[in-house]
Phi, psi and omega in degrees: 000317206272331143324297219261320191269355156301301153311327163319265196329341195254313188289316197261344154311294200278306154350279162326322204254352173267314202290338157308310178311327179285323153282022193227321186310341208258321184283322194269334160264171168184084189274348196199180184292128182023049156076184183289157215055342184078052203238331193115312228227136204218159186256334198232208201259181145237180184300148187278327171250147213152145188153186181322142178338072179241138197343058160284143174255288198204172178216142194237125160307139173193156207303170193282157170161179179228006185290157161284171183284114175247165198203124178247105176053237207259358191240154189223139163203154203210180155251161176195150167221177179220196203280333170266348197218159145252174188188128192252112191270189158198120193224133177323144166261000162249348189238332200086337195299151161292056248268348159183159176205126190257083184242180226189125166290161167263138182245013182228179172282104178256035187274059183325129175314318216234146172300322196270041162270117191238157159286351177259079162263305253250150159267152169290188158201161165220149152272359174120302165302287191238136166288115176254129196224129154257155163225099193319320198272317174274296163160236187222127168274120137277103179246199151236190248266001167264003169078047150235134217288134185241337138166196198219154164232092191291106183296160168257104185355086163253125162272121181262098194301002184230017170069184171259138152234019146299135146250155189280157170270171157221149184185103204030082150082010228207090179290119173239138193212104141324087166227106189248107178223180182296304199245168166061341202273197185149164157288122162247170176224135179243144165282122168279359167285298210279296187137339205318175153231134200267269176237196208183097164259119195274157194217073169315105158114022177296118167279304174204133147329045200241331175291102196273150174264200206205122164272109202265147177240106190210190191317330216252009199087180182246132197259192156232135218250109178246182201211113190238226178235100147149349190210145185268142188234131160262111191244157139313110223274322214285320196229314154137018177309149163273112168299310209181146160224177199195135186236179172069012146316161162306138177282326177232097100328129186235305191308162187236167212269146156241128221215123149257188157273025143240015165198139160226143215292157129163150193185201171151159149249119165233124139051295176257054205226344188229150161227181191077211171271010150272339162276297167321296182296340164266020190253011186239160144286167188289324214271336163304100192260134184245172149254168182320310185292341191287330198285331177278333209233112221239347187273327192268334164299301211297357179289279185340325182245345176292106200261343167264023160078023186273353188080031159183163194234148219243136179311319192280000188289302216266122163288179162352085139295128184291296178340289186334298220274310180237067151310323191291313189299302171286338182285097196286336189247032184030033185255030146093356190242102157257142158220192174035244199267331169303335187269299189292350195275323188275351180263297245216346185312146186253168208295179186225118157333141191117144150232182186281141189174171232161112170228130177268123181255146194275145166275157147126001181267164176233133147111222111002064207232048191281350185269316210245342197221018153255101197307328207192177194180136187225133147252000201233161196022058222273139158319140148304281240243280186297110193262148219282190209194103113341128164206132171053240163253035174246154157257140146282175158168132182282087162251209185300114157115037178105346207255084190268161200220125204237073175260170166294146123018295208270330182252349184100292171358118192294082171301296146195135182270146192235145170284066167345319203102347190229112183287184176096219209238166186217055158266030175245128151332080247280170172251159155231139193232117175084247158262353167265139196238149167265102158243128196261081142317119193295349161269016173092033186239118189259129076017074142256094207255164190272094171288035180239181172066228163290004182057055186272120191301108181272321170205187193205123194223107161312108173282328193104012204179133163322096204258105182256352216232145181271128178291135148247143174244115199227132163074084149080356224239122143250143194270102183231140181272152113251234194264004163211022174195125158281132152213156186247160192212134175229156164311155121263000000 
């Protein structure tokens, strides 16, 4: 007997200590760009206040970039550059400390359209083994997890005016890196031990490079979802076969697909998708007011800001801006100026295949399924940047200027939208942590809201610092960047 209940006992010993581990895995990683899976979603909670010492635990300096943080057991690791080095960082996750940094000369050309374009956009990912970090322009670094180089695979130089912001995923055993360019460009798979390259789906007529994929898991199994330009594609994890496509999409899509297992989210709006006075009005902020002609009249807006009368306008002429930002992109003849036809060409430019939309899509189709397996279609206050978030039976998604939004799930249907309060660009992802959504405004303002009802804003916490990169979160702690400091913030 004193046998038999010793093996019980041994048996329920082992047991106990898996069912910790399974529960414990979720609180204790953050492995890839929004967490496991790639969801978004954390189960329990963080602090409702936070900021410069407000349950701050420590802030780190660190090189400038925008990829987010991810974390393994007691290590945090992220990217960063400067006009000479890129840099794969490792930072205590009790401390803040520096625990190594892995830096890489730059060999391309970084003269970006838009100002927030870093080569450390791409988020790292890890197994656990190896920390894997892309740099769109160089290529992809492996080390493990002490920071010795395990190998590297180098893409062939496409310049992209606006970089890359896919990050690579990983699934079973398996590196996956979403790179969409004119040339050379395509899905790849890597063996993640080795480096091997497993398969290569070429992807002709690739616009920018932004979309992170996604391993969706449903009834039919786990497919891999990438989001390119006009259409979202469903592969074969194994082989890189084409499953499905879904067309008529955004063409420059920077957001990335969010998937339950009967339905998955994805969509966004950009630019070359509107014309008129919604293409003028999006190149502003909301607190930035036109009269009518100004909204129409590409001569009379350009009056409005040419404040020395000279017949064209100078970067520093124009305020805080989408306009601002990617100055560089209109001034087709880089001489520091727009005029004439640089102004009337992008204001009058006619729309791009494709449209602004948001779709819930079904698993199980093959072949075509833009017809037979899109559930639902959302059009009004759609994301730029900023990828959409599930939480219970809702979607959420954040667009410019503030604006969170609430459909259901299951039809797309507009529940309600909340005005934030804090204007400007949204390019962090919102979390949903607990009972709660994290929402980052890029002028450095963190968002904790209430997803039920009216969505009512619990608190509104000034960070200190441009928030371009989606905060992670592990053992109650958020992790949040801005574009040179890590910091973490828990309850005391």
């Amino acid at each position: 007997m004193e046998r038999y209940i010793l093996l019980a006992t041994i048996l329920l010993s082992v047991l106990n200590t898996n069912l910790v581990a399974q529960t414990e895995t979720p609180a204790t990683q953050w492995p890839q760009f929004r967490g496991v899976d790639g969801q978004n979603r954390y189960s329990d909670q963080v602090p409702i206040e936070f900021g410069p010492g407000i349950n701050e635990l420590w802030s780190t300096e660190i090189a400038a970039g925008h990829s987010s943080p991810i974390i393994w057991g007691g290590q945090i690791f992220l990217t960063g550059a400067d006009d000479a080095r890129l840099y794969v960082v490792c930072l205590s996750r009790d401390s803040g400390k520096l625990q190594w940094q892995r830096d890489f000369k730059v060999e391309f050309e970084t003269d970006y359209f838009h100002n927030d374009c870093s080569p450390a956009s791409p988020t790292c990912c890890t197994d656990g083994e190896r920390v894997y970090s892309y740099f769109g322009d160089y290529g992809v670094i492996a080390h493990d997890l002490s920071g010795n180089e395990i190998w590297q695979k180098r893409f062939a130089h496409v310049p992209q005016p606006f970089g890359f912001g896919s990050s690579p995923i990983l699934h079973d055993g398996k590196l996956i890196v979403a790179r969409d360019v004119p040339q050379f460009g395509g899905v790849f798979c890597f063996d993640a031990a080795s480096g091997e390259e497993k398969w290569m789906i070429p992807r002709p007529g690739g616009r920018g490079s932004f979309s992170t994929p996604v391993v969706w898991k449903n009834d039919t199994g786990a497919e891999l979802v990438v989001g390119g330009s006009g259409t979202l594609n469903g592969y074969d994890l194994d082989s890189g076969k084409s499953l499905w496509v879904v067309n008529n999409l955004p063409a420059l899509a920077c957001t990335s697909p969010v998937a339950t297992k009967q339905l998955l989210v994805y969509g966004a709006w950009t630019t070359a998708h509107v014309t008129g006075v919604e293409r003028t009005e999006s190149g502003f902020d909301d607190d930035i007011k036109f009269t009518e002609q100004e909204l129409v009249d590409p001569v009379a807006l350009a009056t409005r800001f040419d404040e020395n009368g000279d017949g064209k306008i100078a970067r520093e002429e124009l305020p805080a801006s989408r306009m601002k930002e990617a100055f560089r992109f209109l001034d087709a003849n880089n001489d520091g100026f727009l005029a004439g036809q640089e102004i009337t060409g992008f204001f009058n430019s006619p729309a791009a295949p494709g449209r602004n939309v948001i779709v819930g899509i079904r698993p199980g189709g093959r072949g075509d399924i833009t017809e037979t397996h899109v559930e639902w279609e959302a059009f009004k206050q759609l994301p730029y940047v900023a990828s959409p978030v599930v939480h219970d039976d809702s979607v959420f998604y954040v667009k410019k200027g503030g604006f969170l939004t609430r459909v259901n799930l299951s039809d797309g249907q507009n529940v309600y939208t909340k005005r934030l309060g804090v204007g400007g660009e949204y390019y962090a992802t919102p979390i949903a942590a607990g009972d709660k959504l994290i929402v980052c405004a890029e002028r450095g303002t963190v968002f904790v809201v209430d997803p039920k009802g009216k969505m009512e804003v619990l608190s509104t916490n000034a960070i200190g610092g441009d928030i371009a990169a989606t905060p992670a979160i592990v053992d109650n702690t958020l992790y949040l960047r801005t574009t040179n400091r890590l910091s973490a913030f828990r309850s005391k």
